[in-house]
Backbone as CSV, one residue per row, in Angstrom:
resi,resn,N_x,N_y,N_z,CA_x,CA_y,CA_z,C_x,C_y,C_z
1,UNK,17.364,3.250,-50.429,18.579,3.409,-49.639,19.726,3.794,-50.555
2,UNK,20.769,4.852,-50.270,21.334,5.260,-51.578,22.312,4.168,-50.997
3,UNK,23.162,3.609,-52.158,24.235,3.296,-52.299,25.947,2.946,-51.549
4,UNK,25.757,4.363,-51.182,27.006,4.768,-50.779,26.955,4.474,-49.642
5,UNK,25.401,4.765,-48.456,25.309,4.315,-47.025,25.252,2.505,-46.856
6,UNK,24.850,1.849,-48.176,25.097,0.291,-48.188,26.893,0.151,-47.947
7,UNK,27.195,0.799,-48.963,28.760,0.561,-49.077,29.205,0.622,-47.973
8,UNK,29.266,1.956,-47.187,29.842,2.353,-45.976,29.521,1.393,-44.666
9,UNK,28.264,0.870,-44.631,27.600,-0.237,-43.728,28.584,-1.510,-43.808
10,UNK,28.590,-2.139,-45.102,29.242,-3.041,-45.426,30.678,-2.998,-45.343
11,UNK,31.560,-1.885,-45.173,32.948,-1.933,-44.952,33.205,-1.776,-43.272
12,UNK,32.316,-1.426,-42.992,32.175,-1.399,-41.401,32.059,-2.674,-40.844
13,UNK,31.047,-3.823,-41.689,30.709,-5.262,-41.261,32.225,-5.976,-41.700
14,UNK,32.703,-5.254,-42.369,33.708,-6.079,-43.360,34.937,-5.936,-41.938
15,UNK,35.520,-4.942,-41.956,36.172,-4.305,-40.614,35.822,-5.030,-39.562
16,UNK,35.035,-5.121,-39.100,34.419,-6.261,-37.984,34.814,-7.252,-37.815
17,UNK,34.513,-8.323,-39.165,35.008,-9.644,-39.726,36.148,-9.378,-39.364
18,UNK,37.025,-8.701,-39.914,38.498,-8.618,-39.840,39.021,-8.845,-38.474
19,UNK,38.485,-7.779,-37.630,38.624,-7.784,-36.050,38.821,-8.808,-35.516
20,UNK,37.449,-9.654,-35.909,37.542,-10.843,-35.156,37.977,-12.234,-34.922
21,UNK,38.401,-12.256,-36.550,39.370,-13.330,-36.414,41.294,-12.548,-36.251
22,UNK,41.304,-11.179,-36.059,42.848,-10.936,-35.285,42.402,-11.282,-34.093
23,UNK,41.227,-11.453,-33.107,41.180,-11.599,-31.997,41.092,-12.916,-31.473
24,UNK,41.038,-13.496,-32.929,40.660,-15.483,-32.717,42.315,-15.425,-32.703
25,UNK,42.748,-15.014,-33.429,44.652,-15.442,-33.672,45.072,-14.921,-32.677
26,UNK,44.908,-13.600,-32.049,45.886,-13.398,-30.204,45.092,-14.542,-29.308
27,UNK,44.000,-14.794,-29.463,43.154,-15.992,-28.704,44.083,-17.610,-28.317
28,UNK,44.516,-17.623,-29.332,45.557,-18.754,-29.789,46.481,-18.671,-29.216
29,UNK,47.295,-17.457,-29.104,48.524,-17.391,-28.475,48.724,-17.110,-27.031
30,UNK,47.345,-16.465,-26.381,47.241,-15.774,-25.031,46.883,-16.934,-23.807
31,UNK,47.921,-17.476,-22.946,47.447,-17.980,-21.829,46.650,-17.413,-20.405
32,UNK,46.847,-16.031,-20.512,46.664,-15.105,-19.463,45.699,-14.728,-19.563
33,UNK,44.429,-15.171,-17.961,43.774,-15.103,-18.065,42.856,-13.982,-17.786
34,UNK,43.441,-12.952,-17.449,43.204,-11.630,-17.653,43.144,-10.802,-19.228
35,UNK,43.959,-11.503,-19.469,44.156,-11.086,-20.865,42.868,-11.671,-22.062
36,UNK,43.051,-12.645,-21.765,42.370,-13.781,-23.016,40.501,-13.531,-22.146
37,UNK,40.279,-13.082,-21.002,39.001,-12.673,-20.815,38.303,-11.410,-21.635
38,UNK,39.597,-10.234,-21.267,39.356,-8.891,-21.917,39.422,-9.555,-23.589
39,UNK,39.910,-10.120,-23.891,40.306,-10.066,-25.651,38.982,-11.025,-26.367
40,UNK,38.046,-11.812,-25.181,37.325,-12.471,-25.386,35.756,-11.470,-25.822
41,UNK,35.767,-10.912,-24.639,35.097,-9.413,-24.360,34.643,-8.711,-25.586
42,UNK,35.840,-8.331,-26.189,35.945,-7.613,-27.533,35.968,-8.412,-28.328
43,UNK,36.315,-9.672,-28.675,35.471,-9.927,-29.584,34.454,-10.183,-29.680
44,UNK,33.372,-10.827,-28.499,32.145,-10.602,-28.837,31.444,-9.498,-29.031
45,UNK,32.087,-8.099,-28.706,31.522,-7.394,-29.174,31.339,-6.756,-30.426
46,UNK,32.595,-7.249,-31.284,32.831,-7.296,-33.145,31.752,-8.189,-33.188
47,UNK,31.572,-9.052,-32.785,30.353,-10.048,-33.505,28.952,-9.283,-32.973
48,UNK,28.828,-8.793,-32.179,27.763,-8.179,-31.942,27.340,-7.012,-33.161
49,UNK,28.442,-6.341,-33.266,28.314,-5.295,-34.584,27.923,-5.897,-35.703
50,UNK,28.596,-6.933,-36.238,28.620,-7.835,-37.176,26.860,-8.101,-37.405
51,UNK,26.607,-8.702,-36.855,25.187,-9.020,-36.305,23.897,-7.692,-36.516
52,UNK,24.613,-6.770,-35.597,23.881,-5.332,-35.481,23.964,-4.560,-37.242
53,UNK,25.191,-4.552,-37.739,25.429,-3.880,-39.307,24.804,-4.769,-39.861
54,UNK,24.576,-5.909,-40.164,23.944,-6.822,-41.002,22.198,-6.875,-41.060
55,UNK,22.124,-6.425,-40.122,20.506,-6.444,-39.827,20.010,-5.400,-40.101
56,UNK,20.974,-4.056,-39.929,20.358,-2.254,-40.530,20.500,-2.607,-41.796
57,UNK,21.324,-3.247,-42.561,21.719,-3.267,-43.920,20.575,-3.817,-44.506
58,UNK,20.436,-4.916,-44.228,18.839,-6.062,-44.624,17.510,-5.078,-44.581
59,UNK,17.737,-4.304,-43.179,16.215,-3.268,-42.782,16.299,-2.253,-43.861
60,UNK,16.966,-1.910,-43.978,17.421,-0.685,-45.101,17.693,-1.307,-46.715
61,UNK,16.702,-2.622,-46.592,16.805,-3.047,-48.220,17.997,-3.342,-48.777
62,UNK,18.975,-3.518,-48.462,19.901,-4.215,-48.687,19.760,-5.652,-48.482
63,UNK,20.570,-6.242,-49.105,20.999,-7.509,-49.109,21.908,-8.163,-47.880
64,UNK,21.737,-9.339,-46.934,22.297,-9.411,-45.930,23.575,-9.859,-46.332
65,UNK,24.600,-9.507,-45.764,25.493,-9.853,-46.585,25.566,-11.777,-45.585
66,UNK,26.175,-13.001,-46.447,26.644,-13.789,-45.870,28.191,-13.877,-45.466
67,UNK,28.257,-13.811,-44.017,29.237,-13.443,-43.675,30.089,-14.303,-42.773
68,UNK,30.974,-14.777,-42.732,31.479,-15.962,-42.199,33.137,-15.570,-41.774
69,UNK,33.190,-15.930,-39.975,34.642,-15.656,-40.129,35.027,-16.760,-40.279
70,UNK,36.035,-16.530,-41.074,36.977,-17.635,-41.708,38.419,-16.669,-41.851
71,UNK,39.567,-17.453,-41.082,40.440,-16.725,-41.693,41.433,-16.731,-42.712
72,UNK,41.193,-18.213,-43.657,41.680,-18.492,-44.955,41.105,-17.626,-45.843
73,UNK,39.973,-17.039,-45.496,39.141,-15.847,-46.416,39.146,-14.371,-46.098
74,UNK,40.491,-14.288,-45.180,40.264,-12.727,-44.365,41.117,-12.166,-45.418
75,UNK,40.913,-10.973,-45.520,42.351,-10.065,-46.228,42.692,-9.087,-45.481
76,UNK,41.805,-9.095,-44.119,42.675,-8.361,-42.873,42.591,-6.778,-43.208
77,UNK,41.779,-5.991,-44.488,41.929,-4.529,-44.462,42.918,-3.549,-43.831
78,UNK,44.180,-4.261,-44.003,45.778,-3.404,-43.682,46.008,-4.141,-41.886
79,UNK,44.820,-5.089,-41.393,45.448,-5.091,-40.671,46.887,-6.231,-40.484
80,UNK,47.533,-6.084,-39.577,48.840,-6.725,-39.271,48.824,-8.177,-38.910
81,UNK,48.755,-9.316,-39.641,48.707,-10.606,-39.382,49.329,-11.072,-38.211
82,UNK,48.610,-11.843,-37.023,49.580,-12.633,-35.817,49.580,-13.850,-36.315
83,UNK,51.067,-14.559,-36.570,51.154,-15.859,-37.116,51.588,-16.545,-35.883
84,UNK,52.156,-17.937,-35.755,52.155,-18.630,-34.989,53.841,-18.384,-34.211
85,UNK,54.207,-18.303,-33.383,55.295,-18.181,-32.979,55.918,-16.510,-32.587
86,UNK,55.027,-15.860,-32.810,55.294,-14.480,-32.759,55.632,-13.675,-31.448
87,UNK,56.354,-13.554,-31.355,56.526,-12.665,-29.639,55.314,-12.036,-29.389
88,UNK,54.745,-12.344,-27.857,53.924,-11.510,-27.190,53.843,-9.996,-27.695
89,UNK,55.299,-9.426,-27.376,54.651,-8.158,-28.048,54.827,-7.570,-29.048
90,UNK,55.009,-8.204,-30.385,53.977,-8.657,-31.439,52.932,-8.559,-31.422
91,UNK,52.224,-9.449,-30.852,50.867,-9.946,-31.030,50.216,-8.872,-30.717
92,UNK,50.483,-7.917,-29.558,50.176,-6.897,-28.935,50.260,-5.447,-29.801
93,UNK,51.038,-5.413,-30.124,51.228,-4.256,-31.209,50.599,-4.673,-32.402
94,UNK,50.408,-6.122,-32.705,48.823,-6.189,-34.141,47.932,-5.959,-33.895
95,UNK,47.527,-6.502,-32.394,46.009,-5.754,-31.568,45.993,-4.321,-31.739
96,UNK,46.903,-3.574,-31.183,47.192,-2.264,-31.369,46.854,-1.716,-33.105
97,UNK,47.458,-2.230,-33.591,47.208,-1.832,-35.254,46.157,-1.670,-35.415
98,UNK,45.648,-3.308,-35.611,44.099,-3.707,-35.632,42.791,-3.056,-35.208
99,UNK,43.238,-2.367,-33.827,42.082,-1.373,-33.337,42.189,-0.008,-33.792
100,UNK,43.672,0.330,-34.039,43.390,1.867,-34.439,43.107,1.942,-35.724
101,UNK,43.181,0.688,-36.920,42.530,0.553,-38.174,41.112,0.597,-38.157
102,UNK,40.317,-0.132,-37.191,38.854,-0.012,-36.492,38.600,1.247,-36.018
103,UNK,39.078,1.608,-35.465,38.912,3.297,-34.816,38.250,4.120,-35.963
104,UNK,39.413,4.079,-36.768,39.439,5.053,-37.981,38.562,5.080,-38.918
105,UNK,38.112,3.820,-39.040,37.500,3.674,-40.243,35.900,4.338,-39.547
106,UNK,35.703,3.671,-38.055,34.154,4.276,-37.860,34.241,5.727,-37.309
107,UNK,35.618,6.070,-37.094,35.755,7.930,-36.832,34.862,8.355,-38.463
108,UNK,35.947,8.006,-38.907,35.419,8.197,-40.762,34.211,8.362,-41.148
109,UNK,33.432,6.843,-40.894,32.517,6.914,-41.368,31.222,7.254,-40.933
110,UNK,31.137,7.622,-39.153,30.623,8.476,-38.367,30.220,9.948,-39.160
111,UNK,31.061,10.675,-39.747,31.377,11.922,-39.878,30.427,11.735,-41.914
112,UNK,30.378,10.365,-41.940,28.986,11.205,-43.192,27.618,11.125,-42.661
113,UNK,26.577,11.773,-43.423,25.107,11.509,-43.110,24.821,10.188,-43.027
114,UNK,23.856,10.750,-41.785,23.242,8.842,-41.593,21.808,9.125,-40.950
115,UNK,20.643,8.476,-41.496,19.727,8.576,-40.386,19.715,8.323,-38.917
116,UNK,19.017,9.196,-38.008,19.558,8.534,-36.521,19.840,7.414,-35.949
117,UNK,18.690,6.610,-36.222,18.832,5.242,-35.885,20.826,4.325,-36.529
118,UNK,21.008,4.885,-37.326,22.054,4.537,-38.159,22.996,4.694,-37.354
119,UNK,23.134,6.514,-37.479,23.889,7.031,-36.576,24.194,6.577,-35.313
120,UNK,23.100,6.436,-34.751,23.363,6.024,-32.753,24.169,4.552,-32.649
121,UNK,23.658,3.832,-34.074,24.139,2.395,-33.983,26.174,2.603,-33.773
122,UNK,26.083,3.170,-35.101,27.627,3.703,-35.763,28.114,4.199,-34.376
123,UNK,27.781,5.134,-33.577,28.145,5.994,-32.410,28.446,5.092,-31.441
124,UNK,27.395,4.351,-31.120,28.169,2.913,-29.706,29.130,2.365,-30.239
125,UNK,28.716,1.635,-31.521,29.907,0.952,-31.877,30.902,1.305,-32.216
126,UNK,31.539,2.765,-32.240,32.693,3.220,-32.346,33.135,3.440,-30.726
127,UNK,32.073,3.708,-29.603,32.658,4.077,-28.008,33.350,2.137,-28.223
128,UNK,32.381,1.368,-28.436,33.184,0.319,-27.921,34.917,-0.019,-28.698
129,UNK,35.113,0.528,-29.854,36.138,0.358,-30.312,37.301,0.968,-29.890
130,UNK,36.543,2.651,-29.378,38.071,3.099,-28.535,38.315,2.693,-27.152
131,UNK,37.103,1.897,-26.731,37.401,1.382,-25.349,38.175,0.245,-25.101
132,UNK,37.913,-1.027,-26.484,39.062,-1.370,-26.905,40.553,-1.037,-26.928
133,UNK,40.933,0.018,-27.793,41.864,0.648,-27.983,42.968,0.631,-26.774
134,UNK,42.080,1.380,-26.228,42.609,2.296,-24.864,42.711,0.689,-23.888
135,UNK,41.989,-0.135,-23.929,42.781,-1.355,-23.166,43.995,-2.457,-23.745
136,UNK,44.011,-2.311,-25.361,45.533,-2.923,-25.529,46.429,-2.669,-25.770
137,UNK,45.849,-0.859,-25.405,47.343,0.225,-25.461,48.086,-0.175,-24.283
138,UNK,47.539,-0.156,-23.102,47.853,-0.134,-21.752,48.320,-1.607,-21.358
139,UNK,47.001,-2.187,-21.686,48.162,-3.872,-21.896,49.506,-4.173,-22.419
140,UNK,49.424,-3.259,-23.299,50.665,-3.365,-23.878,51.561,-2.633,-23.676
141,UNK,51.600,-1.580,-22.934,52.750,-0.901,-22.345,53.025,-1.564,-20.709
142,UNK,52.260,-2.160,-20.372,52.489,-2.312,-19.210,52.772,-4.024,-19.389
143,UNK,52.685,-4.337,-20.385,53.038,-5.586,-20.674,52.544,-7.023,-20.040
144,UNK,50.760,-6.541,-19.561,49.873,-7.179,-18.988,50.187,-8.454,-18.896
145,UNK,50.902,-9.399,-19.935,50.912,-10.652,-20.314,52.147,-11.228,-19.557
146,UNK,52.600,-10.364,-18.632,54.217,-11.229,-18.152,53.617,-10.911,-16.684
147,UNK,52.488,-10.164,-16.068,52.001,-10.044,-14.786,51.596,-11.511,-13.993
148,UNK,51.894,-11.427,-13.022,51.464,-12.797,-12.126,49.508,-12.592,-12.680
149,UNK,49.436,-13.907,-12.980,48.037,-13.887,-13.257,46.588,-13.755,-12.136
150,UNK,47.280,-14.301,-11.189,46.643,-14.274,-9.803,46.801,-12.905,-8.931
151,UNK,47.947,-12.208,-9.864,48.002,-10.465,-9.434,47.201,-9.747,-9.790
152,UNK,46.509,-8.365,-8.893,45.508,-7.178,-9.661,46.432,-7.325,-10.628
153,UNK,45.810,-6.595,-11.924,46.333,-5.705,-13.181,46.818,-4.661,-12.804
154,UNK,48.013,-4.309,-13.788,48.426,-3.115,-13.352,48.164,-2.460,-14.648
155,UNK,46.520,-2.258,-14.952,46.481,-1.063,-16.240,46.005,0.054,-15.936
């Protein structure tokens, strides 16, 4: 397995990690239960990747990485820390960060060689990241989190 496709695997798992504890920290702050369902959503689906990259990496002779979210151990890869007390939309615009830092990195790393199996993996798991995207853009312009909770959504 050359090298460089370990590396690239592993910054993708790494990215993941990251994801998911920004999604444990809006988790913390979100009463809305529209909100904190969708944000629940996505993160199991970072852990699903997490899970999914770790296991091509191992199949592909690599080493699994041990991987633990913890967020005294995150360094967040540029993304935007939600600390405690932070305005809603805050928190919303780090989600925002957070996913288009995710976006990018598997636009990126989509676009080198990969065997198929690799590839198709890399390929879902980037649809689920802009599908992400595209829901805490809209949450967040429409400011999902101040909606009557017992109201449709208006995204």
């Amino acid at each position: 397995m050359d090298s460089k496709m370990l590396l690239s695997l592993q910054e993708l798992l790494h990215i993941d990690v990251d994801a998911v504890m920004l999604y444990d920290a809006a988790l913390r702050r979100i009463s809305h239960p529209t909100v904190e369902q969708a944000l629940m959503e996505f993160r199991s689906d970072h852990l699903r990747h997490i899970r999914e990259l770790n296991d091509c990496i191992e199949q592909l002779g690599g080493e699994r990485a041990c991987i633990e979210v913890n967020a005294e151990q995150c360094d967040l890869h540029g993304f935007t820390p939600i600390e405690e007390g932070m305005p809603m939309e805050d928190v919303f615009m780090a989600m925002v960060d957070g996913e288009q830092i995710t976006n990018q990195t598997y636009e990126r790393l989509l676009k080198e060689e990969w065997p198929p199996e690799i590839h198709s993996l890399i390929d879902r798991n980037f649809a689920d990241e802009q599908r992400h995207l595209l829901w805490v853009l809209k949450a967040s312009r429409t400011r999902l989190w101040e909606q009557d909770a017992g109201a449709r959504p208006v995204i």
